[in-house]
Residue, then its C-alpha position, 0 to 999 in steps of 0.5 A: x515374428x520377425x516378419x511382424x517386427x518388420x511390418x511395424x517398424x515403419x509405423x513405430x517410427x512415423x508414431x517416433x517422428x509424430x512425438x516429436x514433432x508435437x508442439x509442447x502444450x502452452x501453460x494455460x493464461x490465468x483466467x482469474x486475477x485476485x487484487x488485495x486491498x486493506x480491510x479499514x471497515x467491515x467488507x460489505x461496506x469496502x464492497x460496496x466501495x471496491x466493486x464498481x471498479x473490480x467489475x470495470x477491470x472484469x470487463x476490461x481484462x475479460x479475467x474474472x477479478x476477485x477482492x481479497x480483503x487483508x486484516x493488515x498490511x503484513x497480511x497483504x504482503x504474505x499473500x502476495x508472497x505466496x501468490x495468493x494475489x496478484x497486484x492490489x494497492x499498498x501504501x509506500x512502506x508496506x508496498x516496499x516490503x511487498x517488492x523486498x519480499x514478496x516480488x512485488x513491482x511497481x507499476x502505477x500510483x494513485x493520485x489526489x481527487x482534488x488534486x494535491x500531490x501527497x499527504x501527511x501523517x498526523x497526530x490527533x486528540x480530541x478538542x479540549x482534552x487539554x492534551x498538546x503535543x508538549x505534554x504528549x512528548x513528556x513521556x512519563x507512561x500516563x496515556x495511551x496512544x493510538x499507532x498505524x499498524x507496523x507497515x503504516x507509513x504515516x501512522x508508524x514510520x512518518x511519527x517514528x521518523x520524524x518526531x519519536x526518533x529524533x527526540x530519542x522516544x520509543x512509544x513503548x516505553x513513553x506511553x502507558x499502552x501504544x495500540x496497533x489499528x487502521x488510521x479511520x479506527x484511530x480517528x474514530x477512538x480518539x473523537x469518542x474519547x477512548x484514546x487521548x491521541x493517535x495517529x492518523x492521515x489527512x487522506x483518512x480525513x478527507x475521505x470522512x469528510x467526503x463521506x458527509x454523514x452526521x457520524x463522520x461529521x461529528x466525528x471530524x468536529x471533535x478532533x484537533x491536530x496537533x502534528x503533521x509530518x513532512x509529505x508523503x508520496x501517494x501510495x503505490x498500485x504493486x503487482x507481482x514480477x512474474x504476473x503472465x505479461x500479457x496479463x500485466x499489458x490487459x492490467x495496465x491498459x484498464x488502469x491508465x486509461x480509468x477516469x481519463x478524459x471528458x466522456x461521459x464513461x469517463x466522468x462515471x470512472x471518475x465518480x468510482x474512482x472518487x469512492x475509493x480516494x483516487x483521481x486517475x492512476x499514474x505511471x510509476x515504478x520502483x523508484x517511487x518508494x525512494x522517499x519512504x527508503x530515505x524516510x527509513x534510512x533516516x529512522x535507522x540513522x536517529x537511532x543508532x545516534x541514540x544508542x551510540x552504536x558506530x557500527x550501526x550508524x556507519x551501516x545506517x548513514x551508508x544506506x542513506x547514502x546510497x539511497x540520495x545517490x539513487x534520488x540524485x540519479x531521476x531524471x529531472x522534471 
């Protein structure tokens, strides 16, 4: 027995050294890349939107690249809090909520088809309704009103920020019933005549207006705007920090080089991009949600005024602070 221990002795410890030696196995890249986007109409129509492009980044990434089409905004950032997704396009208020809880990080923003740099948030009634936006801010819980959904910068915090707040309103207790949808549902509510007035976006405007079908251009003919807010920053493209970073180089190679240039594959990425309301992307990172952080801390600060609470608008007026010190701080140019 103890001339076998010997024997395998020398054998146990090559088999010793062998373990040792191996190299640990590498976590397997991601072969699958889910990208969210804000459900506003039924999701064969947002496919047949979304797909030409989903399919480019398939064949640029070399990952297979899967749509997960969210209810809400709320729904977009729980999923990529729990890493159901992987990047997709917010707006600026939902976008920071994702980098606040969801380890979300910018790194690109969409731009204009034509050009424009930002938007506005609106307020929109239907043409000869007789309803102005002195009789709106009467209050008096005799109308119903259409909000964004509670992540929406321009359909909740713009109005909130800039009109409600600082004349001490609170649509709740102004309108006889406030109801949460998407800014085309809004649009479509108030031209039919089922809400008195609503919320909306010239972005959701123009893109009824691109769309040229007789129910969008009728819709379009019966309404009036009778608000428009300060601009709005274009919204932000948000993936998750801990995506494998060569994984986020494939990403950010496919999208800053989408719809560049005069080539004829060019000009075909532009005419996608065109179908879901952008122009070519733009480099950008956390610091673009510093207008809507501004747009915020100023709600905060409107309200605490309202209320009289010192201890909340000392809080409020010092996050405004901090947030101009940051703006002040950009490169200029």
């Amino acid at each position: 027995m103890i001339r076998t221990a010997r024997r395998l002795a020398p054998l146990l410890a090559v088999l010793a050294l062998a373990g040792c030696s191996k190299p640990a196995d590498k976590a397997e890249a991601p072969k699958t890349l889910t990208f969210s986007i804000v459900s506003t109409e039924a999701t064969q129509t947002q496919m047949q939107e979304w797909g030409p492009f989903l399919k480019d980044m398939e064949k640029a990434t070399g990952m297979t690249v899967k749509p997960f089409f969210g209810s809400n905004y709320s729904a977009l950032v729980e999923a990529m809090r729990f890493k159901q997704t992987d990047l997709g396009w917010f707006t600026n208020q939902s976008g920071l909520e994702a980098v606040r809880r969801a380890g979300g990080e910018v790194f690109a923003r969409t731009t204009h088809p034509n050009g424009k740099d930002g938007y506005q948030g609106v307020i929109i009634v239907k043409k000869g309704s007789g309803v102005t936006l002195d009789k709106l801010l009467k209050c008096g819980q005799t109308l119903d009103f259409g909000m964004g959904d509670a992540k929406s910068t321009s359909g909740t915090l713009a109005p909130n920020t800039f009109l409600f707040g600082p004349r001490g309103i609170d649509p709740v207790k102004c309108f006889k019933t406030v109801r949460s949808a998407s800014a085309e549902a809004n649009l479509y509510a108030v031209a039919s005549g089922v809400l008195p007035a609503a919320t909306d976006n010239t972005r959701s405007m123009d893109r009824l207006e691109a769309i040229n079908t007789d129910q969008s251009k009728k819709a379009l003919a019966a309404l009036q705007v009778i608000w428009t807010s300060p601009t709005i920053p274009e919204d932000p493209m948000i993936w998750r920090a801990d995506l494998d970073p060569a994984v986020k180089r494939k990403v950010a190679d496919f999208i800053f080089s989408y719809g560049v240039g005069d080539t004829d594959e060019a000009k075909r990425q532009r005419a996608i991009l065109e179908r879901i309301q952008t122009g070519a992307f733009r480099h950008a990172d956390n610091t673009h949600l510093l207008p809507v952080r501004e747009m915020e801390a100023t709600g905060d600060v409107v309200q605490a005024k309202a209320k009289g609470d010192q201890t909340a608008l000392t809080a409020a007026q010092a996050k405004l602070d901090q947030v101009k010190k940051e703006e002040a701080a950009l490169p200029k140019g």
